[in-house]
C-alpha positions in Angstrom: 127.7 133.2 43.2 125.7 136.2 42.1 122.2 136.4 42.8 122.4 133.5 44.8 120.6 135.5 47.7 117.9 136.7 45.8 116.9 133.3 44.2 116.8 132.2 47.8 114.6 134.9 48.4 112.3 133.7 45.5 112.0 130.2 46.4 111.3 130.7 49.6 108.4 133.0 48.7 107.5 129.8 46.5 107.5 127.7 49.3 105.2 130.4 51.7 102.7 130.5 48.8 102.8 127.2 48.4 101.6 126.7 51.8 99.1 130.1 51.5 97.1 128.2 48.5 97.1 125.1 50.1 95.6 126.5 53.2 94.3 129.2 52.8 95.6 131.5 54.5 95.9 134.6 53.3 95.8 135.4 49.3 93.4 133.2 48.3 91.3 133.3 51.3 91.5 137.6 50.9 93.3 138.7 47.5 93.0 142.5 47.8 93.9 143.1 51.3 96.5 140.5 51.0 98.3 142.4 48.4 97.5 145.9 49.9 99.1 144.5 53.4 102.0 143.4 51.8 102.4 147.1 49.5 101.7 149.1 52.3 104.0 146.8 54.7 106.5 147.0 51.8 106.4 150.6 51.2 106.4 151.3 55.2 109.9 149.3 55.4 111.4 150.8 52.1 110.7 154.3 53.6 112.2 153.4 56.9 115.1 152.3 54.9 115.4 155.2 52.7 115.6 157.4 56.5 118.2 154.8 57.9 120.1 155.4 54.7 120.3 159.3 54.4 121.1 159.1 58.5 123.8 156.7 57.5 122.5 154.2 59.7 122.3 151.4 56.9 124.8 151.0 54.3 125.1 148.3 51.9 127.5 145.4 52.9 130.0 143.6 50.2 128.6 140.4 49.5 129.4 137.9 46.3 125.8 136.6 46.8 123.9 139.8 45.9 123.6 140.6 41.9 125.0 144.0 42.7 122.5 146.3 41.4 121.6 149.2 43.3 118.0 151.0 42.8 119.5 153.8 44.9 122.9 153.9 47.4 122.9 151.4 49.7 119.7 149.9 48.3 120.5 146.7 46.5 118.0 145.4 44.1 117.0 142.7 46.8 115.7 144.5 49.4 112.1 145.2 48.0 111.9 141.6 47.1 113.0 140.9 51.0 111.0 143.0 52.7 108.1 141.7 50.3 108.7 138.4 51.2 109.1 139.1 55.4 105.3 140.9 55.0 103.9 138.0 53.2 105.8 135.5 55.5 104.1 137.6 58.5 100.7 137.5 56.8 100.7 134.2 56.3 102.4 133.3 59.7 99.4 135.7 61.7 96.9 134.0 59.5 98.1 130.2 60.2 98.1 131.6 64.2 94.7 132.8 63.9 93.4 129.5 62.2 94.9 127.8 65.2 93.8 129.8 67.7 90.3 129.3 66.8 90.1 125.8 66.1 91.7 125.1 69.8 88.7 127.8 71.2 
């Protein structure tokens, strides 16, 4: 099933800002630093990609679940949305720990 991995991606991203607005937690408590934590997190991660890549340390697996469009070698078009998602899911996880760890204080 093509695309399947990305769509699993999206909804799970659904699901983390569907928990971040109920909350909270992190873009609507703080919109602009939100997003700029998860660009700069995003770019950081695609530019440690790109170096894994030209090292030929990383290299695109076969898989029937990705759509199987590359933005560059080895780069499939999921990737950005991935490593979007894993610095949203970290700024929402950090923000639901500091919550806690203040109401326990």
């Amino acid at each position: 099933m093509s695309g399947l991995y990305l769509l699993a991606i999206l909804l799970s991203a659904a699901g983390v800002l569907a928990l971040d607005l109920r909350f909270r937690l992190a873009l609507r408590a703080s919109p602009g630093r939100s997003v700029a934590a998860i660009a700069i997190g995003t770019a950081f991660f695609l530019l440690w990609d790109a170096v894994g890549i030209a090292a030929g340390v990383f290299v695109k697996g076969d898989s029937p679940l990705l759509l199987g469009w590359d933005l560059a070698p080895h780069l499939p078009v999921e990737e950005p949305v991935f490593l979007a998602f894993l610095c949203y899911l970290a700024l929402v996880v950090h923000a639901a720990a500091l919550r806690t760890g203040r109401r326990r204080a």
